[in-house]
C-alpha positions as CSV (number, residue, x, y, z in Angstrom):
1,X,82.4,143.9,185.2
2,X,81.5,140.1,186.4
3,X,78.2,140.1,184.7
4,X,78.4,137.1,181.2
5,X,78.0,138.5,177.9
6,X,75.9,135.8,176.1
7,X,76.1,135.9,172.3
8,X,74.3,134.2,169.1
9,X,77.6,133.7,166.6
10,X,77.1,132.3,163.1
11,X,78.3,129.3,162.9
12,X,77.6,128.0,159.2
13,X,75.7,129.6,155.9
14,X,72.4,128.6,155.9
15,X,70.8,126.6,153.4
16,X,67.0,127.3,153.2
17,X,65.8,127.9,156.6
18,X,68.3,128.2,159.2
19,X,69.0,125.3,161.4
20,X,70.2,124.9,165.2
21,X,73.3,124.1,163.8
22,X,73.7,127.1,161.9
23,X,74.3,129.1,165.5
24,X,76.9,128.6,168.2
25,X,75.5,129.9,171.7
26,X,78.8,131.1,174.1
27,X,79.3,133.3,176.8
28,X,82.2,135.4,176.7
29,X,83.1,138.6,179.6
30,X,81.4,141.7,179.2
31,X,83.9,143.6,176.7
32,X,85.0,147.1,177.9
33,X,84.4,150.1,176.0
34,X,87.5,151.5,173.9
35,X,88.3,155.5,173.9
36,X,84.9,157.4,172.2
37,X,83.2,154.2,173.0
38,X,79.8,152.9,175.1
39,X,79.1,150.0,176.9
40,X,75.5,148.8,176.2
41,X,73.7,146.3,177.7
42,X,71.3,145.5,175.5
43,X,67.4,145.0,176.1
44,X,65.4,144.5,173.0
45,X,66.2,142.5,169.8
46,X,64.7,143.6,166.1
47,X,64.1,140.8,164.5
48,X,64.1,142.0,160.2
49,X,63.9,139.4,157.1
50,X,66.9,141.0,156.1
51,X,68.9,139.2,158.7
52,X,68.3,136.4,156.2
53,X,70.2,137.8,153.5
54,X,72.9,138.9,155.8
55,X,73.9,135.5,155.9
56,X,74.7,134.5,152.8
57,X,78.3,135.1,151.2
58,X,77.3,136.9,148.3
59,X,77.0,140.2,146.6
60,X,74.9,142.6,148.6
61,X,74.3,146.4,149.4
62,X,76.3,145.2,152.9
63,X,79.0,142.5,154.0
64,X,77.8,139.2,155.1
65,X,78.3,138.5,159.0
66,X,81.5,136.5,159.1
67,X,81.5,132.4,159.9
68,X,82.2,133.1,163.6
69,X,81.2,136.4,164.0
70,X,78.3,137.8,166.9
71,X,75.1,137.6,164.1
72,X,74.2,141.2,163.3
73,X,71.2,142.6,164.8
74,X,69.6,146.3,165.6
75,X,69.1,146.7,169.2
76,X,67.9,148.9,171.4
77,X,69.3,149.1,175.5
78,X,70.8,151.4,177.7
79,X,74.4,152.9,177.9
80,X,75.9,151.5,181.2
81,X,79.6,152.9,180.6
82,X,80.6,155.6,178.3
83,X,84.0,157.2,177.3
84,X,82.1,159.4,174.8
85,X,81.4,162.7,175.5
86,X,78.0,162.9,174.2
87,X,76.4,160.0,175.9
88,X,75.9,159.4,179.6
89,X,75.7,156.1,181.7
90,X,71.7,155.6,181.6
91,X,71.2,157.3,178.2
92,X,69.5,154.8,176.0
93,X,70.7,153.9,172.6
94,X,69.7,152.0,169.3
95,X,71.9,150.8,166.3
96,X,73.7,147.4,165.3
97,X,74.2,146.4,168.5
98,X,74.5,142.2,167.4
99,X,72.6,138.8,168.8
100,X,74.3,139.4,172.7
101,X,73.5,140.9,176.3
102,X,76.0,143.3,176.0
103,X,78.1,145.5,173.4
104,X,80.7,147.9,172.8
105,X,80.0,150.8,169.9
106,X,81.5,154.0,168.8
107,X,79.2,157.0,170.4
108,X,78.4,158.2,166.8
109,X,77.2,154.9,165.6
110,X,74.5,154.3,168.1
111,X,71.4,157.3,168.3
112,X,70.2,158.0,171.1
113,X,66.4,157.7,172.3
114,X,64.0,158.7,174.4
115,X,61.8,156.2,176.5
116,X,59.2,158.7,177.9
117,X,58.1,159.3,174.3
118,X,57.9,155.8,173.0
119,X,59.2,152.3,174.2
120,X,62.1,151.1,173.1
121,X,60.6,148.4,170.4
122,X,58.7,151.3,168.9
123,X,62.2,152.4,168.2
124,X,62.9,149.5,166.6
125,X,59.8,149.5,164.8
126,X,58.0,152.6,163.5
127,X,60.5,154.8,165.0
128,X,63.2,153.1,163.5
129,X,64.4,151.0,160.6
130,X,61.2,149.7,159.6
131,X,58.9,152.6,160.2
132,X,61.9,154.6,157.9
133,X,61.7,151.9,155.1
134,X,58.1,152.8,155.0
135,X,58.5,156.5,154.9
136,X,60.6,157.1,152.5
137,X,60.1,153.8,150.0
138,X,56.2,155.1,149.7
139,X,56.8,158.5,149.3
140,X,60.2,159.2,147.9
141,X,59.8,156.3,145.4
142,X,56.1,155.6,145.1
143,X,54.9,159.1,145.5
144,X,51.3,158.6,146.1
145,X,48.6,161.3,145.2
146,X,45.1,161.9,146.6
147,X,42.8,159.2,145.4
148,X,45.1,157.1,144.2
149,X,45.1,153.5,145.1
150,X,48.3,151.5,147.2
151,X,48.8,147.6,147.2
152,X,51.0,146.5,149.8
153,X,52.2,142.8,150.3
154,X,53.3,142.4,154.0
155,X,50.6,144.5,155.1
156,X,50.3,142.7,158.9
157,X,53.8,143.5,159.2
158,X,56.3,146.0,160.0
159,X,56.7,147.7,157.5
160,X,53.4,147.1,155.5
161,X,51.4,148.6,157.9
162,X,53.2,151.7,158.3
163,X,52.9,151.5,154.7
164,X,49.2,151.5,154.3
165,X,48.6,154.2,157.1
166,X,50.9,156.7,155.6
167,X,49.0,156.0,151.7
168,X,45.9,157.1,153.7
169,X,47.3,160.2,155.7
170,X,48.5,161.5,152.2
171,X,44.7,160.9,151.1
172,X,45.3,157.7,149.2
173,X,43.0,154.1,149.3
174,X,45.0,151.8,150.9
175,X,44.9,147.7,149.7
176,X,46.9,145.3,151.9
177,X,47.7,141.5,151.4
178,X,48.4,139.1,154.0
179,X,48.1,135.6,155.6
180,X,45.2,134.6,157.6
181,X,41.7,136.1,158.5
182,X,42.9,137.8,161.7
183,X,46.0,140.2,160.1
184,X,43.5,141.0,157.2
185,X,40.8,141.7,160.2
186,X,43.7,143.8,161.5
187,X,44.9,145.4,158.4
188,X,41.4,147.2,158.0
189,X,40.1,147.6,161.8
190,X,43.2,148.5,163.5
191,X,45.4,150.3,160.7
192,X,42.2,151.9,158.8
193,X,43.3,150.2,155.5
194,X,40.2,150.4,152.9
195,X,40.4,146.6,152.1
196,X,42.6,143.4,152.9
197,X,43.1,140.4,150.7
198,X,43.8,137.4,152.5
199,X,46.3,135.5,150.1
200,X,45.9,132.0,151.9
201,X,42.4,131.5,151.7
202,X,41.6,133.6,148.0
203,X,43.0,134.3,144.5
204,X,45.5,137.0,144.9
205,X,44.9,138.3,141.1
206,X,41.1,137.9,141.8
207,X,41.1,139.9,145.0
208,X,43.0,142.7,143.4
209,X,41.1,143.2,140.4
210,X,37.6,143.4,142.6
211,X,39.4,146.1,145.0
212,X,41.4,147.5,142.5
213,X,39.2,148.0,139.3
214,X,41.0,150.9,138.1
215,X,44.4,149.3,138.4
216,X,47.4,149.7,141.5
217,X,49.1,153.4,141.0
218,X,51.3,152.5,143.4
219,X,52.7,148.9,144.7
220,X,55.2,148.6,147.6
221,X,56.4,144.7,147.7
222,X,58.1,143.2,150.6
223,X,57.5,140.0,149.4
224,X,58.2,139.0,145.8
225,X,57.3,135.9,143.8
226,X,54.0,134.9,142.9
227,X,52.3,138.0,144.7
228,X,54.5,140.3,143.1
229,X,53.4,139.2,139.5
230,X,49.6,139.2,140.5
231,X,50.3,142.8,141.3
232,X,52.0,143.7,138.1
233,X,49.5,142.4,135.8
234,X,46.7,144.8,137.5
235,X,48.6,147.9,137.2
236,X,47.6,151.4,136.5
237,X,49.5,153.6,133.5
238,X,52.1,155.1,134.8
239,X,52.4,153.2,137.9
240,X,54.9,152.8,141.0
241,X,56.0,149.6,142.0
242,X,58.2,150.3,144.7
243,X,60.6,147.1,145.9
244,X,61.6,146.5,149.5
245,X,62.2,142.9,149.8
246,X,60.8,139.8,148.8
247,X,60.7,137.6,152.2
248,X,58.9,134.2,149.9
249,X,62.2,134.2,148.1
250,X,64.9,134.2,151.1
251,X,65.2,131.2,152.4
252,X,65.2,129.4,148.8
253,X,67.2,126.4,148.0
254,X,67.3,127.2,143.9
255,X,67.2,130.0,141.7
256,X,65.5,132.9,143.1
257,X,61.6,133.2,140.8
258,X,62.0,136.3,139.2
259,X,58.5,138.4,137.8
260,X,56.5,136.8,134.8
261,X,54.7,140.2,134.2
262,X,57.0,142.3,133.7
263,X,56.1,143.1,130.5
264,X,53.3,145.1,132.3
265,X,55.7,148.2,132.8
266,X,56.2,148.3,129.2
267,X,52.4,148.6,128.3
268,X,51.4,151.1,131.4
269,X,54.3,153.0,131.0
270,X,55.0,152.0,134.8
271,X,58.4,152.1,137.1
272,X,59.9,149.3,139.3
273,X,62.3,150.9,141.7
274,X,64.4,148.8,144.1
275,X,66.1,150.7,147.1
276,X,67.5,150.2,150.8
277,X,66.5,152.3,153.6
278,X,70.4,153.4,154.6
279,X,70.4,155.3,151.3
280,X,68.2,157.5,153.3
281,X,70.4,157.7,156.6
282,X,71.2,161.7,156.2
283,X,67.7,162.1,156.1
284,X,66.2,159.6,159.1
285,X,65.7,162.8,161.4
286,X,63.3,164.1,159.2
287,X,61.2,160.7,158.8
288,X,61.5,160.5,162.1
289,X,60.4,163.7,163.4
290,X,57.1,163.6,160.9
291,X,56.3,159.9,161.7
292,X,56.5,160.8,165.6
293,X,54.2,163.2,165.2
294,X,51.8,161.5,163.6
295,X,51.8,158.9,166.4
296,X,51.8,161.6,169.4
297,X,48.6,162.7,167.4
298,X,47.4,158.8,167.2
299,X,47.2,159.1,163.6
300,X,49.6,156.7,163.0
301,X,49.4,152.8,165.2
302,X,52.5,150.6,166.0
303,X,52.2,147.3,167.1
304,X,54.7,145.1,168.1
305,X,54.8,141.5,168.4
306,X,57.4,140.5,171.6
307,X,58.9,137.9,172.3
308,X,61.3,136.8,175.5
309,X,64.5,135.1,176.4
310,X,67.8,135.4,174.0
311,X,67.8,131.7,174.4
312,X,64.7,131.9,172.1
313,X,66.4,133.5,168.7
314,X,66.4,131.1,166.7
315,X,63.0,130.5,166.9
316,X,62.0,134.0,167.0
317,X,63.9,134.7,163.8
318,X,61.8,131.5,162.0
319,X,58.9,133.2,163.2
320,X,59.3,135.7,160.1
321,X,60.0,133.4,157.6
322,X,56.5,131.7,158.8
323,X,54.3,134.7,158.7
324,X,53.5,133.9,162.5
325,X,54.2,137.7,163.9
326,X,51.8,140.5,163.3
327,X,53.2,144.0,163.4
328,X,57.2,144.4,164.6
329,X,59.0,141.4,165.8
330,X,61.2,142.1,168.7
331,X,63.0,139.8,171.0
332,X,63.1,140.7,174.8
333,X,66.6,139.7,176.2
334,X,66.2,140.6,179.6
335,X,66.7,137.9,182.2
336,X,69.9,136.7,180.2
């Protein structure tokens, strides 16, 4: 086809924050779709914290993109040639599609969606890898009861709020922390969490203790450091602390600041459980099917944050790493 496949390629590995130089920008023909394969062209970007970590060469539960490779990316668009029996030109698809306009996949690597029921960034959000994070980290691994109480770091975001609204479907209080007066506004207002604690403007430890004065049962950190040990030292016995990332320690130029507290475990008898969400991949239709219902029934809320232009990625991605985004980050690439 004549149509210009533009594409974000990694050009260095970051150190700290990445840096305009990090990326190359090129336009390359629109590849053509192998034998079982789909053509996508590609309409919505999830931008993740993890694509942080996928950048670095080191040990992880997942290769590092490759100096010169497309940067890895979830996407969501629609399949515009297909040599794969189960997907049609004008189905649309999600899965790790890259940073590009268009791309080729196997049919059984990308799932396919449907746009009547939610928009395509909901699929990238609470429909998809973020909403499932939430899902299954808070009640596979934290397993909240009725009237217990669940701290979540991250709460404006992704998958923090999906957190906090699933603690309260299963009849649990729900405690979020986050930056700035207006996510903690919409922590409680929008989302129904019981209380917020705005970590930029008061004592984390302090905040905790006054909404929490009969300790955290369960803890779900997305973002580690000095949050992380505030929440350890106010835990209940036998305690959950349930870890998904810890976005303060990404983009770090020394040794990553490990928990202070940890003794705490020891004296409350408590668990810290680490885990990623693709150890959960056989299971995403049932997370999926529950958490769509919950939203048909509007007891569960996505938001999403969306920004335009593929040009824009690099700034976009920043955005995370400067708490500027409230709810799911996506990147529109249409007009590219």
């Amino acid at each position: 086809m004549e149509a210009v496949n533009r594409q974000y390629r990694l050009a260095a590995r970051p150190v700290g924050l990445p840096k305009p130089d990090d990326w190359e920008y090129c336009s390359h023909p629109v590849p053509e779709p192998g034998p079982e394969e789909v053509l996508v062209r590609i309409d919505y970007l999830s931008m993740d914290p993890a694509m942080r970590g996928w950048m670095n060469d080191g040990r992880s539960y997942i290769p590092p993109v490759g100096i010169g490779e497309v940067m890895r990316s979830l996407a969501a668009g629609q399949v515009i040639e297909s040599n794969h029996p189960a997907l049609a030109v004008g189905d649309h698809v999600t899965g790790l599609l890259g940073v590009q306009c268009y791309a080729t996949a196997h049919g059984g690597a990308v799932i396919k969606v449907d746009p009547t029921l939610a928009s395509l960034p909901v699929y990238l959000g609470t429909l998809g890898m973020p909403g499932m994070t939430a899902y299954f980290g808070l009640l596979d691994i934290g397993r909240p009861q009725e009237g217990e109480t669940v701290v979540v770091s991250g709460a404006a975001g992704a998958v923090g709020g999906v957190v906090g609204q699933i603690a309260k479907l299963k009849g649990a209080r729900a405690v979020g922390i986050a930056g700035g007066a207006e996510k903690c506004r919409h922590v409680v207002e929008d989302l129904g969490f019981d209380a917020a604690i705005d970590y930029k403007a008061e004592d984390v430890a302090s905040g905790l203790a006054r909404h929490c004065p009969d300790g955290i049962d369960v803890y779900f950190d997305n973002v580690g450091g000095e949050i992380l040990d505030a929440a350890l030292a106010q835990l209940a016995r036998r305690a959950r602390v349930v870890i998904c990332g810890a976005i303060s320690q990404y983009n770090a130029t020394g040794a990553m600041e490990g928990p202070s507290n940890y003794l705490s475990l020891l004296v409350n008898h408590a668990t810290m459980t680490g885990f990623v969400v693709s150890d959960y991949g056989d299971r995403y239709a049932e997370g999926a099917a529950e958490m769509a219902g919950w939203l048909a029934s509007g007891k569960l809320k996505s938001r999403e944050d969306v920004a335009e232009g593929l040009e824009s990625f690099p700034d976009t991605l920043l955005r995370l790493f400067a708490g500027e985004n409230t709810g799911k980050l996506v990147l529109k690439v249409a007009g590219d």
